[in-house]
C-alpha positions as CSV (number, residue, x, y, z in Angstrom):
1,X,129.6,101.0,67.4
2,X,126.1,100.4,66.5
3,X,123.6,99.1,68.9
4,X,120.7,97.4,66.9
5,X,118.6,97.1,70.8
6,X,118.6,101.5,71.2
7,X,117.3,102.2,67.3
8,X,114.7,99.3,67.8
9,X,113.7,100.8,71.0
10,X,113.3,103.9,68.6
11,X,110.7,103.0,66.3
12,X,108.2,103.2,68.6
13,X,106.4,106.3,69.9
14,X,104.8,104.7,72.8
15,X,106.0,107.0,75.9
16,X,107.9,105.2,78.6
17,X,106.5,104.9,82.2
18,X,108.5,104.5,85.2
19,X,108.2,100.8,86.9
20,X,110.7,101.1,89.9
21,X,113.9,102.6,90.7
22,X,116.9,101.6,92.3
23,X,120.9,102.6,93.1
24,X,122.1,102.9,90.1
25,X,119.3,104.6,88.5
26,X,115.5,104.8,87.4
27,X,113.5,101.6,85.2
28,X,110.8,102.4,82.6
29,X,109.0,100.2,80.1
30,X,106.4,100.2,77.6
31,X,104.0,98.1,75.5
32,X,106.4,95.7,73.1
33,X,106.6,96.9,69.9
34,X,104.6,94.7,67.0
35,X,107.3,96.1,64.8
36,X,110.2,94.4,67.1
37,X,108.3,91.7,68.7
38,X,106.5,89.3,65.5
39,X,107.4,88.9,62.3
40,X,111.0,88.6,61.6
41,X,112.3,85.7,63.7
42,X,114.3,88.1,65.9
43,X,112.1,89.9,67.8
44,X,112.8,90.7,71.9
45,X,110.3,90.3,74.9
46,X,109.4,93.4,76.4
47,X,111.9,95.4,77.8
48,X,112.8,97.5,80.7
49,X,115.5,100.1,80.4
50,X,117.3,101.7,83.6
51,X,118.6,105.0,83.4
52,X,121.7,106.2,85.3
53,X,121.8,108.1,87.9
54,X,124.8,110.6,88.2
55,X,127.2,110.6,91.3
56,X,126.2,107.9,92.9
57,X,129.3,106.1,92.5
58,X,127.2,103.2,90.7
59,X,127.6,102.6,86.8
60,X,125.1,100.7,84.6
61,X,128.6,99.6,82.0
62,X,129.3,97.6,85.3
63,X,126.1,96.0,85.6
64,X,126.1,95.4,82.0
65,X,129.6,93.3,82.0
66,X,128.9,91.7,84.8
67,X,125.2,90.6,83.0
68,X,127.0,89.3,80.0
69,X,129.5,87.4,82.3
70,X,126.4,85.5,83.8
71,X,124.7,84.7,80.6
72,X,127.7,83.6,79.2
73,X,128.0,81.4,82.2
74,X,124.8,80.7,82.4
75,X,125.4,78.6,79.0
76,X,127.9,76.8,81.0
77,X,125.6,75.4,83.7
78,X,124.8,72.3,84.6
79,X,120.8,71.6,83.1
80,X,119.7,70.7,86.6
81,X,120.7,73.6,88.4
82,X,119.4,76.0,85.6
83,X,116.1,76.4,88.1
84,X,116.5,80.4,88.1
85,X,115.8,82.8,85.6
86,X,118.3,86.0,84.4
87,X,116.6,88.8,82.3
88,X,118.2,88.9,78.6
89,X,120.5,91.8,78.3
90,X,120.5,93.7,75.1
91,X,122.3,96.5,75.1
92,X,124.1,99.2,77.0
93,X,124.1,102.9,75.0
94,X,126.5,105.2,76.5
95,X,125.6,109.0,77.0
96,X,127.4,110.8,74.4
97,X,126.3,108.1,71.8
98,X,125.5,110.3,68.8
99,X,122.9,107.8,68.2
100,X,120.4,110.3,70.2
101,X,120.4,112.6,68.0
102,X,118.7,110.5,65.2
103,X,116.0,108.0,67.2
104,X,112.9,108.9,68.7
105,X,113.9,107.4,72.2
106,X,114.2,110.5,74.3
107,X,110.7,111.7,73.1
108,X,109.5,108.5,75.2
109,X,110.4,109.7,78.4
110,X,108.6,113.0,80.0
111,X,109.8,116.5,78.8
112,X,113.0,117.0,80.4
113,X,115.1,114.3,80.2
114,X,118.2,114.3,78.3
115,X,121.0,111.7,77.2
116,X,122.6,109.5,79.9
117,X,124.0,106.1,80.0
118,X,121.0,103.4,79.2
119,X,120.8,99.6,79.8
120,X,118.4,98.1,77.8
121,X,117.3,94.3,79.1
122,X,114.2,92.0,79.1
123,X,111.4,93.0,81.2
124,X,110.6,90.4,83.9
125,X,106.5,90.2,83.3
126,X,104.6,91.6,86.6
127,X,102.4,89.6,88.3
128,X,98.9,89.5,87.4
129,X,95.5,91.3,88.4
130,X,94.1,88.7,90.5
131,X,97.2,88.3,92.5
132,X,98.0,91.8,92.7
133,X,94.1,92.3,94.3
134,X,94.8,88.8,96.6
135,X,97.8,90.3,98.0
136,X,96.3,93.5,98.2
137,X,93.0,91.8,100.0
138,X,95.9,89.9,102.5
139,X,98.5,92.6,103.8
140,X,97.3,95.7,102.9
141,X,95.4,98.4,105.6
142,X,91.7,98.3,104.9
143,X,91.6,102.3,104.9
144,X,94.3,101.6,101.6
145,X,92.9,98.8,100.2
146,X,90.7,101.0,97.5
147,X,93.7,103.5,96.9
148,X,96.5,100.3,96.0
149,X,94.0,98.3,94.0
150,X,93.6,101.6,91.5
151,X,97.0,102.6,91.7
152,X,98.7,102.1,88.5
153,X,102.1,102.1,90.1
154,X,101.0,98.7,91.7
155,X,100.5,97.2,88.2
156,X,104.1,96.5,87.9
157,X,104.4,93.9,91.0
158,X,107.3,91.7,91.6
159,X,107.8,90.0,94.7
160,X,111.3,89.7,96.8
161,X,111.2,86.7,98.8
162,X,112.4,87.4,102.4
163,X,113.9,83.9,103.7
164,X,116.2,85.3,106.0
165,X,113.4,87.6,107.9
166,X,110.2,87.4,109.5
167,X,107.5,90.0,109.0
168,X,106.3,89.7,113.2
169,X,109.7,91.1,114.1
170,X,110.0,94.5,111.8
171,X,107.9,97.8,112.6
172,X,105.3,98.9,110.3
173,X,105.4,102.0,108.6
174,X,104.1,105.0,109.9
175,X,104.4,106.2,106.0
176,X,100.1,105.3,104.8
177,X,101.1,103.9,101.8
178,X,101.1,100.5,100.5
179,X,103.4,99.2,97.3
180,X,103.4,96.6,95.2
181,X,106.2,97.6,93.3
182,X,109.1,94.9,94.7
183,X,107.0,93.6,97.4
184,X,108.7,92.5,100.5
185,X,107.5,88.7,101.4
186,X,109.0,87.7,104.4
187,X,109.3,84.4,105.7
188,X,106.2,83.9,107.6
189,X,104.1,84.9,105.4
190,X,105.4,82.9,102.5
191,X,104.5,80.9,105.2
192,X,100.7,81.9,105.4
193,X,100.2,81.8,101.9
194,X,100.8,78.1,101.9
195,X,104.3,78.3,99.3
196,X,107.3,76.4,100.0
197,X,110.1,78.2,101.4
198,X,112.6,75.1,101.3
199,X,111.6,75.2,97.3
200,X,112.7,78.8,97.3
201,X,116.0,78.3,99.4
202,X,117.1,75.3,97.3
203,X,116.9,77.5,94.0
204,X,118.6,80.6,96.1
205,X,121.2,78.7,97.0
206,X,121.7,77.1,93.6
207,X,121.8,80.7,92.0
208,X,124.5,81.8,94.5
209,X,126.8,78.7,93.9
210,X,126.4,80.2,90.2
211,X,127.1,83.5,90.6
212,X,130.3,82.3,93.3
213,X,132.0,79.2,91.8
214,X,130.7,79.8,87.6
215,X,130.5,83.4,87.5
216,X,133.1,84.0,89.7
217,X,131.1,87.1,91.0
218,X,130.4,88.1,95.0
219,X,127.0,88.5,94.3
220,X,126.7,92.1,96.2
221,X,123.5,93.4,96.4
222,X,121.8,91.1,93.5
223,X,118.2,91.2,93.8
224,X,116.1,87.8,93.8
225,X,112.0,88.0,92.9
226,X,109.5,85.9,91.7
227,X,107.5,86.8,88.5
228,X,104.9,84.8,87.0
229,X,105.6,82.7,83.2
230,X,104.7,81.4,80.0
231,X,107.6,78.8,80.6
232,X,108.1,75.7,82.5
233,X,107.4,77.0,86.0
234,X,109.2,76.2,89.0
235,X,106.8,77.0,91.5
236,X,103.2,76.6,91.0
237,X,100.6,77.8,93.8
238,X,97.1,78.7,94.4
239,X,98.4,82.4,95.8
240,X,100.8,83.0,93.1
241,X,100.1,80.9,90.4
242,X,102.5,79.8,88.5
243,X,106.1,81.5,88.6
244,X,110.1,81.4,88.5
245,X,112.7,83.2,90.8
246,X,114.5,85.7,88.7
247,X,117.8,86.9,89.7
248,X,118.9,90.5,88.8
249,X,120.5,94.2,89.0
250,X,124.2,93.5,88.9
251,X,126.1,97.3,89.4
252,X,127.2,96.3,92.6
253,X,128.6,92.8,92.2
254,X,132.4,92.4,91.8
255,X,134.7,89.6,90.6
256,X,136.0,87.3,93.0
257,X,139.3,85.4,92.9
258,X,139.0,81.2,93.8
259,X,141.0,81.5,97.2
260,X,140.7,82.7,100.9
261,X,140.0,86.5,100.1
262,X,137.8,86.2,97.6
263,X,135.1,84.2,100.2
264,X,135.7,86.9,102.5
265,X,134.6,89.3,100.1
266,X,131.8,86.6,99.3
267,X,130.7,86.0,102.5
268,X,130.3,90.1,103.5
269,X,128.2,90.8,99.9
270,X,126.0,87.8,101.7
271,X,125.1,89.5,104.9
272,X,125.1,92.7,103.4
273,X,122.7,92.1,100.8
274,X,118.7,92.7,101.7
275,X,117.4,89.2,103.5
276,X,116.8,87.2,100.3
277,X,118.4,84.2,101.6
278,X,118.1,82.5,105.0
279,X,120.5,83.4,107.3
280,X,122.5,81.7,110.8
281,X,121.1,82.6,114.0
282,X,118.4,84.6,112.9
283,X,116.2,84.1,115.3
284,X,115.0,81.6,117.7
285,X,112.4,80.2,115.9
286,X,113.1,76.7,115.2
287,X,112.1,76.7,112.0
288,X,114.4,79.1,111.0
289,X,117.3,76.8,111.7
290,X,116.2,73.9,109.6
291,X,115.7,76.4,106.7
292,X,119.4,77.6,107.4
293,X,120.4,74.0,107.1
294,X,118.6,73.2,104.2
295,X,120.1,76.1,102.3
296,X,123.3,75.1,103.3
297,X,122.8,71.3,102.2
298,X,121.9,73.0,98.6
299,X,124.2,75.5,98.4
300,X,127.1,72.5,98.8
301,X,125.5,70.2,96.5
302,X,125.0,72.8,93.9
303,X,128.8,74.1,94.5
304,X,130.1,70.3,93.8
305,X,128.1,69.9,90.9
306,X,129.5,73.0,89.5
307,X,133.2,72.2,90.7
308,X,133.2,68.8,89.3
309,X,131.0,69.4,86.0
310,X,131.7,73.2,84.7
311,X,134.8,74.4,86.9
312,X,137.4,72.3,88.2
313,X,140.0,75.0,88.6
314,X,138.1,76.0,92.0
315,X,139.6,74.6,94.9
316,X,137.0,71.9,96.7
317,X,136.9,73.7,100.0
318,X,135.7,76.8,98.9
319,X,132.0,76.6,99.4
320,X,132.3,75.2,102.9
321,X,135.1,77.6,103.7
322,X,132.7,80.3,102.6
323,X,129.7,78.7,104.9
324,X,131.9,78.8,107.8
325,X,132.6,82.5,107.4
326,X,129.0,83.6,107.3
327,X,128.1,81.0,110.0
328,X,131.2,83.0,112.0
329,X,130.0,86.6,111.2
330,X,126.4,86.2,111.1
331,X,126.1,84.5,114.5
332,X,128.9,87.0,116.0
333,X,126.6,89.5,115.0
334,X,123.0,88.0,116.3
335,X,124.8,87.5,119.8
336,X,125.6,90.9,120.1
């Protein structure tokens, strides 16, 4: 099998850096290629390639089915609800590929490395300078602030909205550091930088109905950010300029079948997942509650718009079925 994606990565000489780190394995990037990216008609945005980890009982061919499965149903689904973004997925170069052996590619990474299973997709583009130094200027310690703004780890900033969590009620860090990489914004102060949080819940809960009823995935442990683009944005803001919600990082999702056991499985990958979305009985701020309702009001319009538009084999009382069972174990759980 040839994979056009891996030898194109290997015309380059420009040395990989590492951008983030995850489960399944380690991300690196590097300047796009002018020899991939203009020219021919069929050049890709920059990428981001994730390296596997061994023995962690994660696998990176998962994540790469299960990415094709939601581009191919992505294709499928309805305009209007297309309000999220999913990284293009390029290819996925397994470890004893002999390939290696005749592309620069490992030279890119440090002295070291060797072979292993690779996923190569688009790079989802990292938010810029001036909000990097804003955010920076906002939540980071003073005695930090001249360390984060000059650390080049922080150039590669995504954001993971927190909906379901409120930064009042965690404990800081005793750890003096302060990362931009994936940066945790929790619902309050999504709040305090004057964004909409209903905006972001309606296009969460569109992206799950996706994933559920189209994909016909659980959804466990997908990661939702926002990124800044050269699109159409969705969001537009004075803190964050203008930006998308991206959805991504699919080795630990699994296929779910269109009846009762398949929302359970659902509705556990939900509340087992980091706080993306808002969640029942979180807390007794009243607010809270009318963003649980609004999500819920979205994730059932979005689920009958799918049902009745894109898949009509899934039974109608799914979505609300699945509701009920998070509303059941979430609230079970907050009483305790």
């Amino acid at each position: 099998m040839e994979h056009e994606a891996f030898h194109q990565e290997g015309l380059s000489n420009a040395p990989y850096r590492r951008i983030g780190a995850g489960l399944c394995g380690s991300v690196w990037t590097s300047a796009p290629n002018r020899r991939t990216s203009s020219g021919s008609g069929r050049g890709r945005k920059p990428t981001a390639i994730k390296r596997e980890y061994s023995g962690h009982g994660r696998s990176l061919l998962d994540d790469y089915k299960i990415h094709q499965t939601l581009l191919e149903s992505y294709a499928l689904c309805p305009s209007e609800l297309k309000t999220f973004k999913i990284p293009e997925c390029y290819d996925f170069v397994e470890r004893d590929y002999k390939g290696w052996e005749t592309t620069k590619i490992l030279r890119r990474f440090p002295d070291g490395y060797s072979p292993c299973n690779i996923l190569i997709t688009q790079r989802i583009p990292p938010f810029t300078p001036d909000v990097r130094k804003a955010l920076i200027d906002e939540y980071c310690p003073p005695d930090l602030a001249e360390n984060a703004k000059t650390d080049p780890n922080n150039d590669h900033c995504l954001i993971r909205p927190y909906l379901g969590r409120r930064k009042w009620a965690q404990r800081e860090s005793r750890i003096p550091t302060f990362n931009l990489r994936n940066f945790p914004l929790h619902v309050d102060q999504i709040e305090e930088l004057v964004l909409d949080p209903f905006a972001y819940s309606e296009v969460m809960a569109q992206a799950l109905a996706f994933m559920h009823w189209l994909a016909k995935v659980d959804a466990n442990d997908v990661e939702f950010v926002l990124a800044p683009t050269e699109d159409t944005p969705q969001f537009k803001s004075r803190a964050l300029g203008n930006h998308n919600m991206w959805i991504l990082d699919f080795d630990g999702c699994c296929r779910i079948s269109m009846n009762r056991s398949g929302v359970e499985q659902a509705a556990k990958a939900f509340l087992r997942n980091d706080p993306y979305y808002p969640r029942p009985c979180q807390s007794d701020d009243e607010e809270d509650g009318v963003l649980w309702q609004h999500f819920k009001e979205a994730f059932l319009e979005a689920s009958s718009t799918i049902i009745h538009e894109a898949a009509p084999e899934v039974p109608e009382d799914l979505p609300q079925m699945l509701l009920d069972k998070i509303e059941s174990i979430g609230c079970s759980h907050a009483a305790a």
